[in-house]
Backbone as a chain_set.jsonl record, in Angstrom:
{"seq": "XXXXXXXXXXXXXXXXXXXXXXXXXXXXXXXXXXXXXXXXXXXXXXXXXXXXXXXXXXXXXXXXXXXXXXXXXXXXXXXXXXXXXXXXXXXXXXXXXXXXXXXXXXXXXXXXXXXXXXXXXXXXXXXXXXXXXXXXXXXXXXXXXXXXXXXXXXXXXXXXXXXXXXXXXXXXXXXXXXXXXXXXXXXXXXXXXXXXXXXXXXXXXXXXXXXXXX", "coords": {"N": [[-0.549, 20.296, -7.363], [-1.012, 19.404, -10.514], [-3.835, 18.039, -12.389], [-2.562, 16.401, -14.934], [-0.009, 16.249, -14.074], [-0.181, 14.29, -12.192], [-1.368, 12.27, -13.223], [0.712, 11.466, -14.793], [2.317, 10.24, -13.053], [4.394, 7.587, -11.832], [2.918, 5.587, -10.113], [-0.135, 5.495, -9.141], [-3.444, 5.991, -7.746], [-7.473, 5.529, -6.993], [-10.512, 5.669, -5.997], [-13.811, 5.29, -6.298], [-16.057, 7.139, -4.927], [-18.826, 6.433, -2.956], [-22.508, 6.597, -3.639], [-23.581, 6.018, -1.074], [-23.939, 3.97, 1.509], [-23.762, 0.845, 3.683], [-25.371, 0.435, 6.513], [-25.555, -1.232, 8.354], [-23.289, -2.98, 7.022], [-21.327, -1.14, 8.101], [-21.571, -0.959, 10.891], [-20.963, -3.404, 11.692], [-18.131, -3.724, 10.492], [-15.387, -4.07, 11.646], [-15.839, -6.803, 12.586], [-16.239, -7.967, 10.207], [-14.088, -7.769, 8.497], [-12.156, -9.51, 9.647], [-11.93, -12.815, 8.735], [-10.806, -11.92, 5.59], [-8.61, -10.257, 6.336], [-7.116, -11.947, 7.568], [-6.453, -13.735, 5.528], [-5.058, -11.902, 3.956], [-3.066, -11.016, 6.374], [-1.185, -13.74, 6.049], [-0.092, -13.82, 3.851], [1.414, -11.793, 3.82], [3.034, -11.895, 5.894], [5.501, -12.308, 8.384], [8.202, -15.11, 8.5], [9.245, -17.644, 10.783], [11.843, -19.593, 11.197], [12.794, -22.47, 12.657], [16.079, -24.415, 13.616], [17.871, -27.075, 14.484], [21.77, -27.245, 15.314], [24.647, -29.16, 14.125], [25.676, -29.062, 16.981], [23.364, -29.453, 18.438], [22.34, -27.338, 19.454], [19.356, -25.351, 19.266], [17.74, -23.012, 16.746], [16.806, -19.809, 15.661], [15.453, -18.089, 13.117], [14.38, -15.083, 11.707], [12.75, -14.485, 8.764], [12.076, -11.333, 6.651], [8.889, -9.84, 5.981], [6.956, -10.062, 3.06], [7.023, -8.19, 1.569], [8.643, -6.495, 2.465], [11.106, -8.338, 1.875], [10.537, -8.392, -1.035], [11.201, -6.159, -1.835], [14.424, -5.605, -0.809], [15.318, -7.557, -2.513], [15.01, -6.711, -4.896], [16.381, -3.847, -4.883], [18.651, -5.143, -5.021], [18.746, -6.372, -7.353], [18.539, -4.449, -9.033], [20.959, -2.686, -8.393], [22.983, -4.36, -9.274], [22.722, -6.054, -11.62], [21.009, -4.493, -13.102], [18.341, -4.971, -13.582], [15.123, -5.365, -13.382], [12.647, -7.559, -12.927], [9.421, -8.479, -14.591], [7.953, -10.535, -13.344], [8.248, -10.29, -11.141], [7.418, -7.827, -10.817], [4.77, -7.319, -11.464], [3.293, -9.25, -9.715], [4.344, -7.725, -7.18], [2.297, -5.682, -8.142], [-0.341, -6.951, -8.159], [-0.489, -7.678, -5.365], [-0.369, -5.505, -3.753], [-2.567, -4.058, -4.973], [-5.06, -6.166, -4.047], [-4.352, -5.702, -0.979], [-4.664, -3.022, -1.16], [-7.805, -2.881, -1.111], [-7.923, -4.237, 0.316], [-7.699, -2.568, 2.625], [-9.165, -0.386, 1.808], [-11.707, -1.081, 2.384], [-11.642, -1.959, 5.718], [-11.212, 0.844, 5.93], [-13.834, 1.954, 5.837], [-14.579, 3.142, 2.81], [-15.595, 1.675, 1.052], [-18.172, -0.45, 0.793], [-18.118, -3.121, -1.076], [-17.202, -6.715, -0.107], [-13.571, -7.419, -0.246], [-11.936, -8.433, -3.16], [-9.808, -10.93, -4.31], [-9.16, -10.976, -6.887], [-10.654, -9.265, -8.626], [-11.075, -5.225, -9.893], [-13.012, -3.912, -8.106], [-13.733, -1.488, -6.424], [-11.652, 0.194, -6.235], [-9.146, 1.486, -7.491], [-6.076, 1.243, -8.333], [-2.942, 1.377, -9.879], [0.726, 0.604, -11.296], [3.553, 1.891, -13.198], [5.789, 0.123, -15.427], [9.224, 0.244, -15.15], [11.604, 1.326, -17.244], [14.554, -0.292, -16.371], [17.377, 0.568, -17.185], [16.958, 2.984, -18.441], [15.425, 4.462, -17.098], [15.855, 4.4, -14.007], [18.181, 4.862, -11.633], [21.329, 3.206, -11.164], [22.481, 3.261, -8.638], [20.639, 4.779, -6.703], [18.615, 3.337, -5.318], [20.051, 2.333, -2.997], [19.838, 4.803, -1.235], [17.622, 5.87, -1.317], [15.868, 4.913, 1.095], [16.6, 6.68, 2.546], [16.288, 9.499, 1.784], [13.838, 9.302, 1.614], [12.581, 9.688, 4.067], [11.748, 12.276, 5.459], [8.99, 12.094, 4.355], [7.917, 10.07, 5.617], [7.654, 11.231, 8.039], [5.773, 13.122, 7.59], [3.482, 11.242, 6.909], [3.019, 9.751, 9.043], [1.73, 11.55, 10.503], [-0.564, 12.279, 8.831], [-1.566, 9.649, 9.076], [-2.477, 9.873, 11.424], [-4.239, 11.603, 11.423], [-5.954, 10.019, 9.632], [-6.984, 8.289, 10.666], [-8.477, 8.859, 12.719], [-10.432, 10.791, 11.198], [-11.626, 8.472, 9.682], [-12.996, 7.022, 11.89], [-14.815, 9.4, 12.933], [-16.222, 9.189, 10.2], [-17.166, 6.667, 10.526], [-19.437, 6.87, 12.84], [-21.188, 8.951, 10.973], [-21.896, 7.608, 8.761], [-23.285, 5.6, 10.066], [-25.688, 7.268, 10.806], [-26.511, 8.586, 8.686], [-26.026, 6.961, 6.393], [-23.832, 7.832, 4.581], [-20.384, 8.761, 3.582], [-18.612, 11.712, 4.396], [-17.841, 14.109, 1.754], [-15.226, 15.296, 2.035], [-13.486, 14.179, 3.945], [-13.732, 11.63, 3.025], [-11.929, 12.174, 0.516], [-9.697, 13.214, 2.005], [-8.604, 10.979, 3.607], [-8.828, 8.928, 1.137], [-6.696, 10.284, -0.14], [-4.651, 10.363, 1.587], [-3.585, 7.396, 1.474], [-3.122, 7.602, -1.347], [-0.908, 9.024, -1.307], [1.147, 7.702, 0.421], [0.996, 5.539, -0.772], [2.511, 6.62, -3.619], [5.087, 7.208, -1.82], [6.021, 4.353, -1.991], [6.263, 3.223, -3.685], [8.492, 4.808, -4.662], [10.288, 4.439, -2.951], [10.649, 1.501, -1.918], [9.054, -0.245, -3.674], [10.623, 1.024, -5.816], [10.304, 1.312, -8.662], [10.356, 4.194, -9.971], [12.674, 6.897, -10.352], [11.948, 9.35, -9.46], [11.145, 11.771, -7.042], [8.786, 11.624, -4.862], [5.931, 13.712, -4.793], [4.784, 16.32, -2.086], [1.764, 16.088, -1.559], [-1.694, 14.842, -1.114], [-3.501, 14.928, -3.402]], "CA": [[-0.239, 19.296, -8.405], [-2.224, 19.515, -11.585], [-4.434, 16.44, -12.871], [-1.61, 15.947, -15.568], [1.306, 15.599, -13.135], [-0.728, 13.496, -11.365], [-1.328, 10.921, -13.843], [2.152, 11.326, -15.347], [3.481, 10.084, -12.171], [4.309, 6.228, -11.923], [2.112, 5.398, -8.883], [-1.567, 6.015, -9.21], [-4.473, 5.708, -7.253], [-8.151, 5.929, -7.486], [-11.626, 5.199, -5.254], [-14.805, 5.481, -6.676], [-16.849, 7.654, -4.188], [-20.184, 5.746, -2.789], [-23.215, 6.785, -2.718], [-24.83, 5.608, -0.295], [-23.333, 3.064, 2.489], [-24.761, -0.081, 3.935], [-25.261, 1.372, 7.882], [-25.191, -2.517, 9.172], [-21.977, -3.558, 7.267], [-20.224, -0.205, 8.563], [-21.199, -1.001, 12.226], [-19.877, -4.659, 12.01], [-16.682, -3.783, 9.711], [-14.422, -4.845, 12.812], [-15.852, -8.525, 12.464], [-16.533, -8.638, 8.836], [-12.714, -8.064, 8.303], [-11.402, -10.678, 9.835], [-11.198, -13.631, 7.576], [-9.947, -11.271, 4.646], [-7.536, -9.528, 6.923], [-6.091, -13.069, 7.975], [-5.525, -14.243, 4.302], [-3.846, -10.798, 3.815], [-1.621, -11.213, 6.941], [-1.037, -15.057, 6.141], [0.32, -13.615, 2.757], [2.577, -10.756, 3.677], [3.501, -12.175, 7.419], [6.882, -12.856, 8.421], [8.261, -16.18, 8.672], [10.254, -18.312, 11.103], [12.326, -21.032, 10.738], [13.846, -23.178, 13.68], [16.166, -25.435, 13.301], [18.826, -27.336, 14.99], [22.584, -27.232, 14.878], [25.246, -29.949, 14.796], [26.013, -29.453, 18.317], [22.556, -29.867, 19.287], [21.465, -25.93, 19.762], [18.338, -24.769, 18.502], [18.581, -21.702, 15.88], [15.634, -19.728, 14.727], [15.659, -17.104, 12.057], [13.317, -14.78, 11.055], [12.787, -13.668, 7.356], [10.743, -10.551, 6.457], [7.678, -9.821, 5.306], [6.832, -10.345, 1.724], [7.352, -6.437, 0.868], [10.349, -6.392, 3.252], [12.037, -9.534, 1.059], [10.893, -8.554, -2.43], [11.897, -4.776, -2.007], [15.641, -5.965, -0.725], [15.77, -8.636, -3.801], [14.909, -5.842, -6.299], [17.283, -3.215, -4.778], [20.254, -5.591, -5.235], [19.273, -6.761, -8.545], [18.821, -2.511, -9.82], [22.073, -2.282, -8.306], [24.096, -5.342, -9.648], [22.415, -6.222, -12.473], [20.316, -2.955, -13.815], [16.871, -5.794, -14.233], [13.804, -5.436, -12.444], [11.96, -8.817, -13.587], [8.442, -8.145, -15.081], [7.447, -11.328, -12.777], [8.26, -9.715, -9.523], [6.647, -6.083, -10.649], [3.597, -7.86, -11.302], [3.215, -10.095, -8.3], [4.19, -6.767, -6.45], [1.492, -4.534, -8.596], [-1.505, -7.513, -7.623], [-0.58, -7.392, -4.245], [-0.81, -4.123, -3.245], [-4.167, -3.692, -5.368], [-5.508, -6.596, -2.978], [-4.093, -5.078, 0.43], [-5.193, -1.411, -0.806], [-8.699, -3.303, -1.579], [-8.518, -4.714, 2.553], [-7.671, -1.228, 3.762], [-10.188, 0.697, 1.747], [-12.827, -1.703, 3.216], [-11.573, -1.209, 7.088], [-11.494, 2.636, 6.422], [-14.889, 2.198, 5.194], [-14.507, 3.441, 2.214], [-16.612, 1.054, -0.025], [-18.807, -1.342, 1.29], [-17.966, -4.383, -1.425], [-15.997, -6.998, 0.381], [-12.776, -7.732, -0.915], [-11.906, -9.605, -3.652], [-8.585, -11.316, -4.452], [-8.889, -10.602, -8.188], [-11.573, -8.029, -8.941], [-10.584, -4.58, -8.899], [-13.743, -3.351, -7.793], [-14.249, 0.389, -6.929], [-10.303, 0.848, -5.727], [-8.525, 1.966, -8.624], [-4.473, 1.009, -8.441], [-2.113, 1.337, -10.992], [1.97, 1.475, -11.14], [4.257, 1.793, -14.469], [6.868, -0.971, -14.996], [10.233, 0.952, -15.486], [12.676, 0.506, -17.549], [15.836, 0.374, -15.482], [18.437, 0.907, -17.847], [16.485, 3.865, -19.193], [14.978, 5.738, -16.15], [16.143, 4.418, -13.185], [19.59, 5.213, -11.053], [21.374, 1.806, -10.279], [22.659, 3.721, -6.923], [19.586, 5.284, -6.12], [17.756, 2.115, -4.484], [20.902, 2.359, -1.684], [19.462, 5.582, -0.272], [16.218, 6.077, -1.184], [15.155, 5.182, 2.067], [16.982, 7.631, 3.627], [15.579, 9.832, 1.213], [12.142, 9.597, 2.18], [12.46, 9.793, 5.714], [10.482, 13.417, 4.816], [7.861, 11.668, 3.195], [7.431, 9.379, 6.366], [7.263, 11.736, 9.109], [4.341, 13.784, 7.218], [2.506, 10.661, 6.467], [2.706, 9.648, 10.27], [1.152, 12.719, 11.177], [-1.671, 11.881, 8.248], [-2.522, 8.324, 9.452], [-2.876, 9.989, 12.724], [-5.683, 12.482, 10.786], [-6.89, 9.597, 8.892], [-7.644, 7.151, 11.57], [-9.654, 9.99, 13.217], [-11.498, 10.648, 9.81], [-12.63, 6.858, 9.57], [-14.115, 6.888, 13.096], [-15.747, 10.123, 12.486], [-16.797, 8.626, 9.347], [-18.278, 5.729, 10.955], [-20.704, 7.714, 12.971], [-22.038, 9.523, 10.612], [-22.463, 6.63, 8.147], [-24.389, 4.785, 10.865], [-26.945, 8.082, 11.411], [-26.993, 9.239, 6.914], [-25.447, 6.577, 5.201], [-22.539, 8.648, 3.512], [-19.729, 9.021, 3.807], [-18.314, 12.736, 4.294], [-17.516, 13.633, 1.164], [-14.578, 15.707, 2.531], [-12.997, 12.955, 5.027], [-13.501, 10.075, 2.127], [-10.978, 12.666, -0.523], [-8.393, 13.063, 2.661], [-8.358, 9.481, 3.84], [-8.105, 8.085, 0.018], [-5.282, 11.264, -0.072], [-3.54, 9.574, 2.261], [-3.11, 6.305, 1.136], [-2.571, 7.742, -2.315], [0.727, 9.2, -0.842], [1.763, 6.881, 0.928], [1.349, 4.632, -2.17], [3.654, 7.029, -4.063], [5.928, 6.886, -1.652], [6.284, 2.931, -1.325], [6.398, 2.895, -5.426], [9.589, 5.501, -4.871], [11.109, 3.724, -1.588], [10.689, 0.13, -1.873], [8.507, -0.506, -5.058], [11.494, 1.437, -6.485], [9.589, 1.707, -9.891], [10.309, 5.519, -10.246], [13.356, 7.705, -9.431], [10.908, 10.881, -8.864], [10.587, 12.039, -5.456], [7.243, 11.679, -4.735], [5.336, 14.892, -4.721], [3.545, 16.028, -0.89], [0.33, 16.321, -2.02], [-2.88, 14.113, -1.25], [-4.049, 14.568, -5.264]], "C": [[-1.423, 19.175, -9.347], [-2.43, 17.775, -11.92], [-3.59, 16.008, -13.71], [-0.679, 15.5, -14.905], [0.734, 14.34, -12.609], [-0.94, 11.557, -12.061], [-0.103, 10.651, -14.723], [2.965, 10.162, -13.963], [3.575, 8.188, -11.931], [3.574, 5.479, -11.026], [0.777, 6.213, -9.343], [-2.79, 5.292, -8.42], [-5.716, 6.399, -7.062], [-9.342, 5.558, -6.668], [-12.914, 5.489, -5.27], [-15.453, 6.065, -5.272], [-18.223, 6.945, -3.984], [-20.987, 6.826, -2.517], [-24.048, 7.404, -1.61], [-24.139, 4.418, 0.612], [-24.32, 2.201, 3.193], [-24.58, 0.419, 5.771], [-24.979, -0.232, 8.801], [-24.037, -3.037, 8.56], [-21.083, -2.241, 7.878], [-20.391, -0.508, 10.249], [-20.761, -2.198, 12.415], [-18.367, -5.225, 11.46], [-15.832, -4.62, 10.251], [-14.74, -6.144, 12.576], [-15.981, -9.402, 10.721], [-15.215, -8.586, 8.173], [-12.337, -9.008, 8.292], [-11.002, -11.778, 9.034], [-10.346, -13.0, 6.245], [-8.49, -10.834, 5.167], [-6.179, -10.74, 7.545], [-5.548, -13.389, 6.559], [-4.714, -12.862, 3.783], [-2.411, -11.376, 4.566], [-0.512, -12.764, 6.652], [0.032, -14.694, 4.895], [1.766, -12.899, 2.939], [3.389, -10.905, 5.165], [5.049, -12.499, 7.381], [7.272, -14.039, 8.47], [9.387, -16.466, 9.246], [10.512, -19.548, 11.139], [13.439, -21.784, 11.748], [14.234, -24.57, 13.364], [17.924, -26.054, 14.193], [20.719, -27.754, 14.662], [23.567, -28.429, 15.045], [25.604, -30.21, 16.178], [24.83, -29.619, 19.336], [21.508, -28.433, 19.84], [20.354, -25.664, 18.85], [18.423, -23.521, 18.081], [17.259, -21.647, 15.153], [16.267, -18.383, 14.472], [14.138, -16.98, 11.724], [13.124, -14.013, 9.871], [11.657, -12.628, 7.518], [9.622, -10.388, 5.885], [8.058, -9.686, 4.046], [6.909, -9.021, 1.141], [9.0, -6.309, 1.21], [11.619, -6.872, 2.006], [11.593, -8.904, -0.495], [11.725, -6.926, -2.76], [13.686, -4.989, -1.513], [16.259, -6.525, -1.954], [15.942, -7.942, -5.207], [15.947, -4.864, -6.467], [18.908, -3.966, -5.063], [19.856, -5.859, -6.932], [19.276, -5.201, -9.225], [19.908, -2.516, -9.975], [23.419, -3.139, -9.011], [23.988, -6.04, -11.144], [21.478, -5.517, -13.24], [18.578, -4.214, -14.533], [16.081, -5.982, -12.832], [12.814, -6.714, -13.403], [9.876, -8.491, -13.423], [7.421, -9.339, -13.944], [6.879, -10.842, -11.321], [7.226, -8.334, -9.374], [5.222, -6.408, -10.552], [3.11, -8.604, -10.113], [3.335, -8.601, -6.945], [2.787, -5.792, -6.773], [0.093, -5.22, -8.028], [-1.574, -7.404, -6.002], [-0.424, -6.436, -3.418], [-1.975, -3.301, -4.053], [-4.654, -4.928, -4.03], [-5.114, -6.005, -1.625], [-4.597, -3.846, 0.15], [-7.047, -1.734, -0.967], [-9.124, -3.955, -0.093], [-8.29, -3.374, 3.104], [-8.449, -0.41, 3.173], [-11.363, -0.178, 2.559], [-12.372, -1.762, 4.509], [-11.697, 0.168, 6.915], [-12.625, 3.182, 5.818], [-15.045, 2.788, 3.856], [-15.49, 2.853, 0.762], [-17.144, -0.102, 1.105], [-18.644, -3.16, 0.535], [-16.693, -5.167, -0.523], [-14.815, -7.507, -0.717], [-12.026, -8.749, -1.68], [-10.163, -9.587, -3.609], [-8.269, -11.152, -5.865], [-9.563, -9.698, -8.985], [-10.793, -6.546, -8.728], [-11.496, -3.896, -8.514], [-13.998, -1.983, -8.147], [-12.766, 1.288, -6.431], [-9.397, -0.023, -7.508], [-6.707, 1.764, -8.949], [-3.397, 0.679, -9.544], [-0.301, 1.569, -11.018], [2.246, 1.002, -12.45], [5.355, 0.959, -14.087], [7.717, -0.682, -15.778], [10.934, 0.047, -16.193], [14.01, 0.781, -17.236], [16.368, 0.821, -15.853], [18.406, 2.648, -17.853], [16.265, 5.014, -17.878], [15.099, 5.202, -14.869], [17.86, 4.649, -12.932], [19.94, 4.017, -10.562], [21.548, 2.192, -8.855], [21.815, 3.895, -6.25], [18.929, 4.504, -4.844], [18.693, 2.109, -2.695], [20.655, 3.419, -0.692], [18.563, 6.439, -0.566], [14.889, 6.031, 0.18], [15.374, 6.064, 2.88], [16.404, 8.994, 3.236], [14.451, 10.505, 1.687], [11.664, 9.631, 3.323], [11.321, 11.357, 5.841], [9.25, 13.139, 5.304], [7.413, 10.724, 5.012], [6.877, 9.676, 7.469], [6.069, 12.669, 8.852], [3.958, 12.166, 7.577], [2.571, 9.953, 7.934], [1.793, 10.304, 10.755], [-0.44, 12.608, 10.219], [-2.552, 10.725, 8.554], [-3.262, 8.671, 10.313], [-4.569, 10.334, 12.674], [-6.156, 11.233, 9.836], [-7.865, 8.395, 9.586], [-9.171, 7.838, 12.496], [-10.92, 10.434, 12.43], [-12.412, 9.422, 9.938], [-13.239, 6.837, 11.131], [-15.037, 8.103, 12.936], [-17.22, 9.649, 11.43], [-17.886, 7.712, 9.923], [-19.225, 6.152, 11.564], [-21.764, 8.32, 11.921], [-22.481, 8.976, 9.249], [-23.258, 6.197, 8.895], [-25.637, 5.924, 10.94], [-27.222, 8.611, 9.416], [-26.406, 8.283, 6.644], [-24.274, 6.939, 4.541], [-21.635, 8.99, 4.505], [-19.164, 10.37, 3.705], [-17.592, 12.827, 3.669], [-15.441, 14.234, 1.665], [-13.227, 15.185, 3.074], [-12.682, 11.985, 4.328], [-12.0, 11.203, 1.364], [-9.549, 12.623, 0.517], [-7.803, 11.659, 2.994], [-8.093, 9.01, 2.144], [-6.904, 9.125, -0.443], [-4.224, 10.654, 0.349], [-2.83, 8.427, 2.251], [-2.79, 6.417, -0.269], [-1.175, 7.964, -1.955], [1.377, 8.415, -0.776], [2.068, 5.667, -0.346], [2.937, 5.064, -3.487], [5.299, 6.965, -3.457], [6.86, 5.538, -1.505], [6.697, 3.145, -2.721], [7.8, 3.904, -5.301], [10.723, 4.49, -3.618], [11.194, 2.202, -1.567], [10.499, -0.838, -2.954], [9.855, -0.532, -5.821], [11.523, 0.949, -8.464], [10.193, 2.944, -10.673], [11.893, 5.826, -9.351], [12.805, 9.498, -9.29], [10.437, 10.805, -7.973], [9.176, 12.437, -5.531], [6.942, 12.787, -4.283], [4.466, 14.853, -3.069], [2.442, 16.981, -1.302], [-0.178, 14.908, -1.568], [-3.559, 13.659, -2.33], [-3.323, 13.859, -5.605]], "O": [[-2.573, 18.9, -9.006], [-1.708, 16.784, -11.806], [-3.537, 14.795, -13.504], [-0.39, 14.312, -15.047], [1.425, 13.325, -12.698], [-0.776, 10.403, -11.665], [-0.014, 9.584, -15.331], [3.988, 9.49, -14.101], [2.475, 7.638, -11.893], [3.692, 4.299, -11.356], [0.752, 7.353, -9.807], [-2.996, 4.084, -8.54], [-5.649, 7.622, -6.937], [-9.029, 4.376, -6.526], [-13.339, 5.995, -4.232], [-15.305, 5.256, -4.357], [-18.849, 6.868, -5.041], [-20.753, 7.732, -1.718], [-24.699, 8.408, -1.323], [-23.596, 3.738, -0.259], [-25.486, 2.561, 3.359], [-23.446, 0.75, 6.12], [-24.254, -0.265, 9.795], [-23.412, -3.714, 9.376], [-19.923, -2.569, 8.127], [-19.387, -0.308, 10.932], [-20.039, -2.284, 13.408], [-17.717, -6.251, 11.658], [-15.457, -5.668, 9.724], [-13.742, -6.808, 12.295], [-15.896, -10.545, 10.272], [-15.098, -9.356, 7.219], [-12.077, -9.623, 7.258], [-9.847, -11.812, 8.608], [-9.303, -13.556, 5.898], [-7.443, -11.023, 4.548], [-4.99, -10.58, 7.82], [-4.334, -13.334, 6.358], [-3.66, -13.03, 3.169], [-1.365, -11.842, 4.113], [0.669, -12.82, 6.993], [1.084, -15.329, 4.956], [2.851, -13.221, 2.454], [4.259, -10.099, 5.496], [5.645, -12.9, 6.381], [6.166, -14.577, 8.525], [10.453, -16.013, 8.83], [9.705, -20.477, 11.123], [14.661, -21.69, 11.631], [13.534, -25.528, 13.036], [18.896, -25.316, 14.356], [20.93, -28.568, 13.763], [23.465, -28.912, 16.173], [25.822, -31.35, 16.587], [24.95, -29.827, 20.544], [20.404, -28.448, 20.385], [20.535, -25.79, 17.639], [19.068, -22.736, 18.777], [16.677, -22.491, 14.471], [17.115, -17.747, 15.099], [13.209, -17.77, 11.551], [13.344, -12.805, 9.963], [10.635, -12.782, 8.188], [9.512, -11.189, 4.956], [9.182, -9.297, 3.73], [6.808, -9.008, -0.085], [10.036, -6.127, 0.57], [12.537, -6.243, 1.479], [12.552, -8.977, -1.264], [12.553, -6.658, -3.631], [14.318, -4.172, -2.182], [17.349, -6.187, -2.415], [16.592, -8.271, -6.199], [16.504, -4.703, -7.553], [19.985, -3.4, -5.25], [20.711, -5.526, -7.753], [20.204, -4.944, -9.992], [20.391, -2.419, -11.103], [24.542, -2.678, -9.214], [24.967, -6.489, -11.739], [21.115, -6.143, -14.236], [18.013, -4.144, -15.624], [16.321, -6.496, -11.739], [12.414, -6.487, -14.545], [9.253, -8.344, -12.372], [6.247, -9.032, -13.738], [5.822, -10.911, -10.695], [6.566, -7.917, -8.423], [4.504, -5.884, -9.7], [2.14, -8.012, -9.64], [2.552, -8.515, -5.999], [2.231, -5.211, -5.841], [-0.695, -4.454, -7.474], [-2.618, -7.076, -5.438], [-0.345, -6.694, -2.216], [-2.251, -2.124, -3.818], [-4.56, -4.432, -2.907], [-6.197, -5.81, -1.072], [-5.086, -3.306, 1.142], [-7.693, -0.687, -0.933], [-10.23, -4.109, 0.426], [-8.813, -3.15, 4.196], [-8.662, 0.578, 3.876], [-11.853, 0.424, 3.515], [-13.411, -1.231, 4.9], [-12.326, 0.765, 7.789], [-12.719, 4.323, 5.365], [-16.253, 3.023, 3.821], [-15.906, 3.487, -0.207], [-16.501, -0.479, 2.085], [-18.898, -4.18, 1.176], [-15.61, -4.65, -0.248], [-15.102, -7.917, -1.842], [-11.533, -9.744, -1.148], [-9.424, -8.723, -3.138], [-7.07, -11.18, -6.14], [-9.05, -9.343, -10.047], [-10.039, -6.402, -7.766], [-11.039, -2.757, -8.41], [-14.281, -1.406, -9.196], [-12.671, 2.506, -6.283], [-9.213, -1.073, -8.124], [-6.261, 2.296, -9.966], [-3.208, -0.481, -9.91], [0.063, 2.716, -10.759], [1.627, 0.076, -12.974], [5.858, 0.899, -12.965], [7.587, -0.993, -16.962], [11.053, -1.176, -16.125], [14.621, 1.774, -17.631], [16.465, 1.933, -15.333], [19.297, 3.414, -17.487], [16.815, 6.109, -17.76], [14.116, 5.63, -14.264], [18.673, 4.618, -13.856], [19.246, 3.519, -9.675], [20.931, 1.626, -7.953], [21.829, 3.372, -5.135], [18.778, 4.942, -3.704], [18.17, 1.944, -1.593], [21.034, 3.284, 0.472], [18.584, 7.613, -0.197], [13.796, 6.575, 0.334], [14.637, 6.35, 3.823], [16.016, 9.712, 4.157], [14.167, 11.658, 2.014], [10.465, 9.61, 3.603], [10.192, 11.284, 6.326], [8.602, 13.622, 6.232], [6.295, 11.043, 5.418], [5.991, 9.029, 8.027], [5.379, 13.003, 9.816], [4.217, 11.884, 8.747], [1.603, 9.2, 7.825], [0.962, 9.745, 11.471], [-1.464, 12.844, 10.86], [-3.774, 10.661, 8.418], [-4.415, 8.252, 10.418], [-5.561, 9.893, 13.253], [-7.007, 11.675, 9.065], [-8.918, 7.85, 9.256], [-10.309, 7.441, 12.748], [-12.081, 10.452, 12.838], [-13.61, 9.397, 10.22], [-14.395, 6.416, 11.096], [-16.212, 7.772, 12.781], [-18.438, 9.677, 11.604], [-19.104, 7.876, 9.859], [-20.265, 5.914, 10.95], [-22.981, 8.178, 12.04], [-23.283, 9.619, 8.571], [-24.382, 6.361, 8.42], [-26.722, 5.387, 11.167], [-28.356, 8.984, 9.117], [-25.375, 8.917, 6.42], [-23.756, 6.059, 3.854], [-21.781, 9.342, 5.675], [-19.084, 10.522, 2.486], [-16.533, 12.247, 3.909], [-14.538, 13.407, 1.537], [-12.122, 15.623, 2.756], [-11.669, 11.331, 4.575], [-10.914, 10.861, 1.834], [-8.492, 12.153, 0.095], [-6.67, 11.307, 2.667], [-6.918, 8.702, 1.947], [-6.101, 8.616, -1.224], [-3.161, 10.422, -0.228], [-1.738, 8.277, 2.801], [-2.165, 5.448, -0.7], [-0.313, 7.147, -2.276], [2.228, 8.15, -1.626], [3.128, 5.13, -0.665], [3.838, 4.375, -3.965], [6.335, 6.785, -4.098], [8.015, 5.512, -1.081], [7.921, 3.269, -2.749], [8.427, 3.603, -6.316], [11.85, 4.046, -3.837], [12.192, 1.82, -0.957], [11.197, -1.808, -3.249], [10.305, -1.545, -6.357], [12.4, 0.479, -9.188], [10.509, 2.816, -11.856], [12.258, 5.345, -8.279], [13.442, 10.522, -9.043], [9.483, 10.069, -7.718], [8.626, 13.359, -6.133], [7.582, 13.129, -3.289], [3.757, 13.912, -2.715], [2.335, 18.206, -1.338], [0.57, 13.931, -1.574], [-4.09, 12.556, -2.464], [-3.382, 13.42, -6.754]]}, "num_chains": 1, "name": "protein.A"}
């Protein structure tokens, strides 16, 4: 995939290379997460709701996560009403720059911690379609089936990227740096995977996301 395709494509992502790494925040990452990683999950968590019925039974329900629920809400309105609301794309486009901004900092990847409105040194960008024009109202109905592909590679990549970031961490703690090698596959991998969420759920784009890492 040439550097043109690449930035043609409606999903983009980007991670400034460090450096030089701080060797004491990479060996306490695991604890310096935590509060960020809670107002993440607090954000995108599921929610239940118990509540009791005239006859006295208790009745809980559980709604989905905040990707789960806005990617359902968008696929019906594509399909029923051909409008993706500029409110929702946005609210989706900030919050997956903040969550890709908590998972480059667990996979070490930059050392700034993560802000909630900065975009630091992680780079995230999607285009905000215009349905009528370039999307398929049907499409959204089996797009996930679709990318089933796309999911069973990028299983097999987390596997290689989780392995990367512990590697990584070693040999940040003994040089500082990150390998530059290991940093291009690991931010590969969550580029993908980004393309594919912006084709599968995002449902931004009806272009099958390319398997490539670039």
């Amino acid at each position: 995939m040439t550097a043109i395709q690449q930035v043609e494509y409606p999903a983009r992502l980007d991670i400034d290379y460090p450096e030089q790494l701080d060797r004491v925040s990479t060996l306490l990452r695991i604890f310096y997460i935590i509060p960020i990683a809670i107002v993440l999950a607090i954000v995108a968590s599921e929610t239940t709701i118990t509540y009791a019925t005239e006859a006295g039974e208790e009745v809980s329900r559980t709604s989905g996560g905040i990707a789960a629920g806005l990617a359902l809400a968008t696929a019906l309105l594509i399909v029923f009403r051909q409008r993706y609301p500029r409110w929702w794309f946005d609210f989706a486009l900030e919050f997956n720059r903040f969550a890709t901004r908590v998972g480059a900092y667990a996979a070490l990847l930059t050392d700034e911690y993560p802000s909630t409105v900065e975009h630091q040194r992680v780079h995230l960008d999607l285009d905000y379609p215009d349905v009528k024009q370039d999307l398929n109202r049907w499409l959204p109905l089996v797009k996930w089936l679709l990318a089933i592909p796309h999911y069973i590679v990028l299983f097999f990549l987390f596997i290689g990227a989780v392995l990367a970031v512990i590697v990584s961490w070693f040999a940040i703690l003994f040089t500082g740096r990150y390998p530059r090698a290991l940093f291009d596959y690991v931010v590969g991998t969550i580029r993908w995977a980004l393309r594919v969420q912006a084709y599968a759920s995002l449902l931004i784009t009806d272009r099958y996301p390319p398997f490539s890492l670039t």
